[in-house]
TORDREN-660451 format. One record per residue: residue number from 0; residue in three letters; x, y, z of N, C-alpha, C in turn. Coordinates in Angstrom, 2 decimals. Example, Ala and Ser with C-alpha at 12.3 -4.5 7.8 and 13.67 -1.06 7.14 Angstrom:
% residues 2
(0, "ALA", (13.19, -5.69, 7.80), (12.30, -4.50, 7.80), (13.20, -3.30, 7.80));
(1, "SER", (12.85, -2.25, 7.08), (13.67, -1.06, 7.14), (12.90, 0.03, 7.87));
***
This chain:
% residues 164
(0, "UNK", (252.61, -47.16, -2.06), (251.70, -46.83, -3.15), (252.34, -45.75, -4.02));
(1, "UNK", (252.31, -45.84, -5.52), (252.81, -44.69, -6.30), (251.81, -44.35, -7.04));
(2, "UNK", (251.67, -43.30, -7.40), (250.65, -42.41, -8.13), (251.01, -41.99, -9.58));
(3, "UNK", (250.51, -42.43, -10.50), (251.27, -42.27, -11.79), (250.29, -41.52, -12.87));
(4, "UNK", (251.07, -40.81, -13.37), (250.30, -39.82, -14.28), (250.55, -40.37, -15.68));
(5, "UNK", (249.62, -40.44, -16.12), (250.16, -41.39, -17.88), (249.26, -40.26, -18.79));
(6, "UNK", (250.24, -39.95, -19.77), (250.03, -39.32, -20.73), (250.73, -39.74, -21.97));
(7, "UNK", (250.14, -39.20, -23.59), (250.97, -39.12, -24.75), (250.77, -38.26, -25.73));
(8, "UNK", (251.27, -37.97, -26.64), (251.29, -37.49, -27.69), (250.59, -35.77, -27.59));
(9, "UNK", (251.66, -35.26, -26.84), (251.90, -33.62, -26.22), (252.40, -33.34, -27.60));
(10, "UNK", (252.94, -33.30, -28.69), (253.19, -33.12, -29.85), (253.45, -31.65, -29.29));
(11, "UNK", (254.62, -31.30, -28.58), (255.74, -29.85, -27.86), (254.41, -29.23, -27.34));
(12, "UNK", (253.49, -29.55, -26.74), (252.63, -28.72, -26.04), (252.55, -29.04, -24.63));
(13, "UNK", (252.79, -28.33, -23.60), (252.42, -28.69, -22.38), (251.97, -27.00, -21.66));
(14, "UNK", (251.45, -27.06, -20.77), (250.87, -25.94, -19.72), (250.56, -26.37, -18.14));
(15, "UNK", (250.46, -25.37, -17.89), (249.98, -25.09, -16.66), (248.94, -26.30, -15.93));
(16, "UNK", (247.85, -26.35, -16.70), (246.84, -27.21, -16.39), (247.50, -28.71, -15.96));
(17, "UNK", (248.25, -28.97, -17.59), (249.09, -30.44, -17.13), (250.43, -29.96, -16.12));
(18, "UNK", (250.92, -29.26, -16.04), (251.69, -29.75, -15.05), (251.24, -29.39, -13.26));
(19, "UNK", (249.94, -28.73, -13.44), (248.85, -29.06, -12.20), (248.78, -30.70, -11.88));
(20, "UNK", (249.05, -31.66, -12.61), (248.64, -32.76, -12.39), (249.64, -33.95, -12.30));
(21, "UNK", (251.32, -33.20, -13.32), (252.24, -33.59, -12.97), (252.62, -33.24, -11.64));
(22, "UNK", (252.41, -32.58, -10.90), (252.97, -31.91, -9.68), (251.96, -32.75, -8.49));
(23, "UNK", (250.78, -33.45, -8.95), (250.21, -34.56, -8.02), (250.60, -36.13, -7.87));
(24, "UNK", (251.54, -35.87, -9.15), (251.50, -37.90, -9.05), (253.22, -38.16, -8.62));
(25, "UNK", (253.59, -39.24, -8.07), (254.92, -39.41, -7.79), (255.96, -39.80, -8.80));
(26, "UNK", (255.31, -40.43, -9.95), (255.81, -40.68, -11.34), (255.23, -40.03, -12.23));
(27, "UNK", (255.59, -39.98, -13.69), (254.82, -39.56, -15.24), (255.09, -40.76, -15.89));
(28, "UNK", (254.30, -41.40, -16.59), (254.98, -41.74, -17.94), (254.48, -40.84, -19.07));
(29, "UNK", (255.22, -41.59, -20.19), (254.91, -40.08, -21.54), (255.34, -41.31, -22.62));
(30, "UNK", (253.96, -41.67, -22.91), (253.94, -42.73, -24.35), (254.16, -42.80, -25.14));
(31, "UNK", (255.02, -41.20, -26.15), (255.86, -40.70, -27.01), (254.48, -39.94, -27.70));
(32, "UNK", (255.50, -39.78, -28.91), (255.32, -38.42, -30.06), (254.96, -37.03, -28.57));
(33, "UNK", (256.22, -36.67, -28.31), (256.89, -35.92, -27.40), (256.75, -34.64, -27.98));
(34, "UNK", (257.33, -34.44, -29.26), (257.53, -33.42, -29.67), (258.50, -32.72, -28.83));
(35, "UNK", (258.72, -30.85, -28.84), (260.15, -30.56, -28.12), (260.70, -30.75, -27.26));
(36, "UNK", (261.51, -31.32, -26.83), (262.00, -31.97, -25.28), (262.19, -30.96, -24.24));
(37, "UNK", (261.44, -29.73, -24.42), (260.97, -28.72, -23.33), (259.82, -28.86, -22.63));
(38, "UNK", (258.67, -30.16, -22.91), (257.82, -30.64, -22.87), (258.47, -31.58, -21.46));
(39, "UNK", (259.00, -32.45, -21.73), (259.88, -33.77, -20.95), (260.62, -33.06, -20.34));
(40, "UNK", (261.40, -32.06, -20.53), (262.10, -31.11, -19.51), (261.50, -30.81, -18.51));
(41, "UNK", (260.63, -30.22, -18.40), (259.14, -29.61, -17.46), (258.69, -30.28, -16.57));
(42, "UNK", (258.52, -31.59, -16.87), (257.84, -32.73, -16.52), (259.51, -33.17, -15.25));
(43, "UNK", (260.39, -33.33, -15.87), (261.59, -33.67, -15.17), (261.81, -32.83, -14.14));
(44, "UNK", (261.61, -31.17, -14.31), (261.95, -30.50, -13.23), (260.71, -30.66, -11.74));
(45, "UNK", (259.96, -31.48, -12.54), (259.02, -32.23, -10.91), (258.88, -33.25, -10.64));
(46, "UNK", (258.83, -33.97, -11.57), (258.38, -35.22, -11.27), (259.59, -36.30, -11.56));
(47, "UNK", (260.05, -37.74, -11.34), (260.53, -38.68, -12.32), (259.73, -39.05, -13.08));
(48, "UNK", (260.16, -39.19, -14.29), (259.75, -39.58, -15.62), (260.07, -40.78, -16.18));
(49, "UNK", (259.31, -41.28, -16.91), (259.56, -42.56, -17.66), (258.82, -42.28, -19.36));
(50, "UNK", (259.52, -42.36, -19.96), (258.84, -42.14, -21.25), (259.78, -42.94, -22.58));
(51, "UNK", (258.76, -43.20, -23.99), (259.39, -43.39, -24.75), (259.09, -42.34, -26.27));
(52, "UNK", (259.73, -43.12, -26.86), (260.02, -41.63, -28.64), (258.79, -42.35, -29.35));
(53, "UNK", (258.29, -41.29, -30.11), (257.07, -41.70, -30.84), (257.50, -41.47, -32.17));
(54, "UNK", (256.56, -41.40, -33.42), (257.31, -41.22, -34.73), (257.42, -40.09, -35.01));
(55, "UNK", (256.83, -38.82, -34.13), (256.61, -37.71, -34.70), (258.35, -37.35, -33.86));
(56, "UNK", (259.03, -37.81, -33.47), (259.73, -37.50, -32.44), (261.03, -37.25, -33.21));
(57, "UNK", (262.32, -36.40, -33.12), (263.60, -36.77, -34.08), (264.05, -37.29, -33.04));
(58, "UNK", (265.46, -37.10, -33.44), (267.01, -37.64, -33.32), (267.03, -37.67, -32.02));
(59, "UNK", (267.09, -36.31, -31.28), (267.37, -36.11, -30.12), (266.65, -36.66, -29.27));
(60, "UNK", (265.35, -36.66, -29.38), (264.44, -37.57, -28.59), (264.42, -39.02, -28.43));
(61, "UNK", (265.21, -39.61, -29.85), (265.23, -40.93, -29.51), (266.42, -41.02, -28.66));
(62, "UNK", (267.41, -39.96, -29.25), (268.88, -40.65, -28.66), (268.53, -40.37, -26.98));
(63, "UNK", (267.22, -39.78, -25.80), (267.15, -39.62, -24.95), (266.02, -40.70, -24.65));
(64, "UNK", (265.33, -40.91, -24.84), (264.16, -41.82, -24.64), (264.45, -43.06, -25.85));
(65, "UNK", (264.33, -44.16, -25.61), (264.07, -46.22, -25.84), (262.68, -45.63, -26.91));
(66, "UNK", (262.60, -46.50, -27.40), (260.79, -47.14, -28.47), (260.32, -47.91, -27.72));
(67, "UNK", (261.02, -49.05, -26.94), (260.09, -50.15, -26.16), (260.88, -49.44, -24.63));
(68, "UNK", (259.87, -49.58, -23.33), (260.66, -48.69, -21.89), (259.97, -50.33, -21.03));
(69, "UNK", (260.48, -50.93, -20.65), (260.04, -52.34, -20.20), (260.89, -52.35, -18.58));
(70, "UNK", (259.62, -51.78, -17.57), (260.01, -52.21, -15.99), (259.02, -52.54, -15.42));
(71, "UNK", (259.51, -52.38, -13.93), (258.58, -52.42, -12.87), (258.33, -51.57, -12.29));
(72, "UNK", (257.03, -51.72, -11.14), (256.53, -50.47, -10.78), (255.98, -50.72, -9.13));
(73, "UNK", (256.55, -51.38, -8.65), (256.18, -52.16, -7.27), (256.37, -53.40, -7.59));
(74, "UNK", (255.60, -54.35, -7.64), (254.95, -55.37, -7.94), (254.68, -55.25, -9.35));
(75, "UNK", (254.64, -54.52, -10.27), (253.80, -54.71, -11.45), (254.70, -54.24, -12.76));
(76, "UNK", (255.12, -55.76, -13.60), (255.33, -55.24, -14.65), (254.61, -54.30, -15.79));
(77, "UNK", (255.46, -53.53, -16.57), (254.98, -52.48, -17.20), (255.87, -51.92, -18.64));
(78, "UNK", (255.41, -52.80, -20.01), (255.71, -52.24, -20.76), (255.03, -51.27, -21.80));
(79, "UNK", (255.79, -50.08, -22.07), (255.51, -49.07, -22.78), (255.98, -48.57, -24.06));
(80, "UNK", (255.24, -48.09, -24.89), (255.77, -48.34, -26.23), (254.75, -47.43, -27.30));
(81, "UNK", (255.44, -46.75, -28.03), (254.04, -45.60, -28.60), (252.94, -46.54, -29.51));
(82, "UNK", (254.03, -47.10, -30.43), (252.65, -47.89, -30.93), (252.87, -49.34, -31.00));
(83, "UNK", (251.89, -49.62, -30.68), (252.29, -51.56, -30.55), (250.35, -52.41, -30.91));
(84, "UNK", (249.23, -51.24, -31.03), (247.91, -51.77, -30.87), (247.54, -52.69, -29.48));
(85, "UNK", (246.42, -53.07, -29.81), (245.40, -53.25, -28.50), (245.06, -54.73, -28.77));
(86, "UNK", (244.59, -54.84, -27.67), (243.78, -56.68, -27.64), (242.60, -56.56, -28.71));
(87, "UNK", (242.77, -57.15, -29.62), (243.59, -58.50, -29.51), (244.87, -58.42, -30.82));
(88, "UNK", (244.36, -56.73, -31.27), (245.33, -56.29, -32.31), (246.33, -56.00, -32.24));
(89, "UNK", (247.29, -56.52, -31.74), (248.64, -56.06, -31.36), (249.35, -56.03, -32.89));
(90, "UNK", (250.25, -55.03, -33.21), (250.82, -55.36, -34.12), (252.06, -55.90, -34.12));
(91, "UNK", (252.72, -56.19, -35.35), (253.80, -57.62, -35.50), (254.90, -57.14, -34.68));
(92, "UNK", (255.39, -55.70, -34.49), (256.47, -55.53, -33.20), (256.12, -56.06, -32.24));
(93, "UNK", (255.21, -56.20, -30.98), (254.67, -56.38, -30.53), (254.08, -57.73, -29.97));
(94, "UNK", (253.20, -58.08, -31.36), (252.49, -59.42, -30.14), (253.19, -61.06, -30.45));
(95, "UNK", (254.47, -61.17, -30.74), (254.86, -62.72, -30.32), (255.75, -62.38, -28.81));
(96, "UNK", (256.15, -61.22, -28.64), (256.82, -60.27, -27.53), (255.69, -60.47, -26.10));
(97, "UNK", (254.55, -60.00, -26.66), (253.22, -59.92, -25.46), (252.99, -62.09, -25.02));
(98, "UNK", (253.08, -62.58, -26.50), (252.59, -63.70, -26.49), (253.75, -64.59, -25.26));
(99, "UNK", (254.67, -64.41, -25.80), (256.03, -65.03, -24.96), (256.29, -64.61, -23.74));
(100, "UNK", (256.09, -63.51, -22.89), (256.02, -62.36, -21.85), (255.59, -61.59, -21.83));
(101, "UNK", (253.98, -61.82, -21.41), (253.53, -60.45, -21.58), (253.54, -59.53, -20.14));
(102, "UNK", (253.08, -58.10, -20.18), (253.33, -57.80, -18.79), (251.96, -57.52, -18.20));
(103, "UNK", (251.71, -56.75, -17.00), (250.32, -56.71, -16.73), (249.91, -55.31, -16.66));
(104, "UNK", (250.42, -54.27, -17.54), (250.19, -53.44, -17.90), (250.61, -53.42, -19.76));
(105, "UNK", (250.13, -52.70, -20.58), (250.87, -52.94, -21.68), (250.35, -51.18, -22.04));
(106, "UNK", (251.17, -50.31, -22.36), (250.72, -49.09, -22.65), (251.06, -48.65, -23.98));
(107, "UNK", (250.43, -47.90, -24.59), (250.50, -47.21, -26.20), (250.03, -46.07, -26.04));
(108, "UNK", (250.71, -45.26, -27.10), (250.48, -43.45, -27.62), (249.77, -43.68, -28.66));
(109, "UNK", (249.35, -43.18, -29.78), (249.70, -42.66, -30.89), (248.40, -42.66, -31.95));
(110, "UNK", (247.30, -43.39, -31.58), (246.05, -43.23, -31.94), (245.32, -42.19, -31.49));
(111, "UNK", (245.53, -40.87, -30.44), (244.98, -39.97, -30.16), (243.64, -40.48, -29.58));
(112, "UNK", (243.23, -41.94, -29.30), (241.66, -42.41, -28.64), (242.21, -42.95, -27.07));
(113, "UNK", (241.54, -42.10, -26.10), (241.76, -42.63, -24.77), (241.10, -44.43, -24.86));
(114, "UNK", (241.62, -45.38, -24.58), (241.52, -46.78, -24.33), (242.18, -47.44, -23.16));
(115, "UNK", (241.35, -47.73, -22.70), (241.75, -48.97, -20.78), (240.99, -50.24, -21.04));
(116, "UNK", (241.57, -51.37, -21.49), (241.04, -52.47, -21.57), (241.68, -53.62, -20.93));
(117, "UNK", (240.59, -54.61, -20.92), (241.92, -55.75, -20.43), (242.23, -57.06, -21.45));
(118, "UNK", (242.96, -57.69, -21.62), (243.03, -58.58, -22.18), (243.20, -59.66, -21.67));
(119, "UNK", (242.01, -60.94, -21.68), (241.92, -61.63, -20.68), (242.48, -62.63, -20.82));
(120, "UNK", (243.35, -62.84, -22.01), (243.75, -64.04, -22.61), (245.76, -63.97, -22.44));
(121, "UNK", (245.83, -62.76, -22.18), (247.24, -62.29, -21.78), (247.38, -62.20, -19.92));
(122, "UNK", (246.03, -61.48, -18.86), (246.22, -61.39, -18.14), (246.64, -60.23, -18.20));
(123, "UNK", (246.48, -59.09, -18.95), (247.40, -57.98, -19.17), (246.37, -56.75, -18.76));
(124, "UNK", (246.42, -55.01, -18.91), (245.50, -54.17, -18.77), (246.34, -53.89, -19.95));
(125, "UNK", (245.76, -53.00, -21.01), (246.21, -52.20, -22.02), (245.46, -50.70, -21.69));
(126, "UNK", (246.42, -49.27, -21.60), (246.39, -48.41, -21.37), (246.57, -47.30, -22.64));
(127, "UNK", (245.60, -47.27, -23.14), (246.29, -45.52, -24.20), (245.55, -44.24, -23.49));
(128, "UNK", (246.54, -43.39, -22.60), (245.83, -42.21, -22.42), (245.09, -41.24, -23.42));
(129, "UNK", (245.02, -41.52, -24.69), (244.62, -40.53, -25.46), (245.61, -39.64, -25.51));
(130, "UNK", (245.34, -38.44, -26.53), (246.51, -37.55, -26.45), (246.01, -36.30, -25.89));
(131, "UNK", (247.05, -35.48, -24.95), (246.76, -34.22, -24.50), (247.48, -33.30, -25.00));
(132, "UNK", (248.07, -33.04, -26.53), (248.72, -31.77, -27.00), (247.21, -31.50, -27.60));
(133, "UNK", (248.15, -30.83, -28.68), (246.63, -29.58, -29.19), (246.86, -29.78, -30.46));
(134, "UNK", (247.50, -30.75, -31.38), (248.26, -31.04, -32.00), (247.21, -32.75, -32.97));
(135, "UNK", (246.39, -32.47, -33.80), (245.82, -34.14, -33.85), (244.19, -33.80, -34.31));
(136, "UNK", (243.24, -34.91, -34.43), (242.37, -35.30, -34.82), (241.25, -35.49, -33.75));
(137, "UNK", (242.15, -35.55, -32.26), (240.70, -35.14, -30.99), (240.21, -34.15, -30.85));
(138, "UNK", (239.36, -34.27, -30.28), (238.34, -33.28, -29.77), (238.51, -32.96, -28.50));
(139, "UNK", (239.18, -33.95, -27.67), (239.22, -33.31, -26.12), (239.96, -34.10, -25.85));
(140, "UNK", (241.37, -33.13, -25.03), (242.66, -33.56, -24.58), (242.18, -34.56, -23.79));
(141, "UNK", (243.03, -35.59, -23.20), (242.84, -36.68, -22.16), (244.04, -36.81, -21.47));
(142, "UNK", (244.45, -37.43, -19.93), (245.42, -38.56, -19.58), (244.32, -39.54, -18.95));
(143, "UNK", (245.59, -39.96, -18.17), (245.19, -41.43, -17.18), (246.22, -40.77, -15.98));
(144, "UNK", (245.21, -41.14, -14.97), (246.00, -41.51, -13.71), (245.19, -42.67, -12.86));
(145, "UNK", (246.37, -43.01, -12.08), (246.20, -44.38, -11.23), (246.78, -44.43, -10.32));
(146, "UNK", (247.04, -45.46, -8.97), (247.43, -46.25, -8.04), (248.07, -47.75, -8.83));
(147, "UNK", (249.29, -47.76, -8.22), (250.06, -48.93, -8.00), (250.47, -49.11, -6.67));
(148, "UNK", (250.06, -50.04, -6.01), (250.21, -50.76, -4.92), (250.77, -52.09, -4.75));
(149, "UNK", (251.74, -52.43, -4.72), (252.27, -53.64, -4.66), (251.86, -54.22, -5.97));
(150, "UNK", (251.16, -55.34, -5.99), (250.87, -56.27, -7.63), (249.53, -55.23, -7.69));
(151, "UNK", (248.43, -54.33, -6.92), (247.06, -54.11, -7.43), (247.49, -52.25, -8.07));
(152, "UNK", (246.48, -52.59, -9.01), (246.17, -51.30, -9.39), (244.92, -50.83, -9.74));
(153, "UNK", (245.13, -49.32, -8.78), (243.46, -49.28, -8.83), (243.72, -47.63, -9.16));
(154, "UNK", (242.22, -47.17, -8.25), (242.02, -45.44, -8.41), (242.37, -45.16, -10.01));
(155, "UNK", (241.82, -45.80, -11.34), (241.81, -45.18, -12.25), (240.99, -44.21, -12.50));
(156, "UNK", (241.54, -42.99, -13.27), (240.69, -41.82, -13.91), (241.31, -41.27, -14.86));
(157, "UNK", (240.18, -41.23, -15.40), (240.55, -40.09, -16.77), (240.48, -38.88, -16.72));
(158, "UNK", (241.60, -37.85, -17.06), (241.35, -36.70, -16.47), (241.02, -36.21, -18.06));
(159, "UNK", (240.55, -35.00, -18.47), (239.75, -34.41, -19.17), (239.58, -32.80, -19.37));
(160, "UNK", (240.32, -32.62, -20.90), (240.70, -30.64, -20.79), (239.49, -30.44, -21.27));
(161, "UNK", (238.96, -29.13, -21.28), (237.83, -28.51, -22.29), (238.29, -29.35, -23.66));
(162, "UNK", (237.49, -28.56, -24.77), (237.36, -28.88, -25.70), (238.44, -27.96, -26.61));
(163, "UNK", (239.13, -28.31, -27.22), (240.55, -27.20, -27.85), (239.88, -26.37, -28.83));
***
């Protein structure tokens, strides 16, 4: 079983609180708009990481982190990607990619709205943790964490900062 902490759009903010929670899961992902890679540094000195570059992101961040991060996770494919939209809106990067292979996770950053849906016509879950910088148009930081177990995934929650 792996325990995965999913977050995005830290826009160079991270603390204490989040890495209370990086320091519980056996993986991170990080759905981009990263902002300073002292953020992803942090995260690296505990955890393995998986992440991709968002638009707010430069040079350096892409030349370290992919736009599309496409693996596995036990049993369970898992592609990640800051922005790509949701069921059934995928946008044109995106959905002849989902249509032809899709995976059974599909994750996005970059709308700042926590979203867990499924798409029943793909067979897929679509994941946006919302964003947890301080940095944006929310009202209250968010991630996701979960269980991957072989092909099942369960124990979802939304974890949840005060109000910024």
């Amino acid at each position: 079983m792996t325990k995965i902490l999913l977050l995005s759009d830290t826009h160079s903010y991270i603390d204490d609180a989040i890495l209370k929670y990086v320091k519980q899961a056996d993986e991170v992902w990080h759905a981009g708009d990263i902002g300073d890679l002292s953020v992803t540094d942090a995260i690296k000195d505990l955890k393995p990481l998986r992440a991709v570059y968002g638009n707010i992101d430069n040079a350096e961040a892409r030349a370290e982190f992919p736009e599309h991060n496409r693996f596995m996770c036990e049993n369970v494919d898992v592609w990640m990607t800051h922005i790509g939209g949701y069921p059934p809106k995928y946008n044109m990067r995106t959905r002849d990619l989902i249509k032809d292979n899709p995976p059974r996770i599909f994750i996005c950053g970059h709308s700042h709205i926590l979203k867990v849906m499924p798409d029943k016509r793909y067979n897929l879950i679509h994941m946006n943790p919302g964003a947890v910088g301080k940095h944006g148009f929310h009202k209250i930081r968010t991630m996701l964490r979960f269980t991957i177990d072989g092909h099942q995934i369960d124990n979802l929650e939304v974890i949840e900062f005060p109000k910024r």
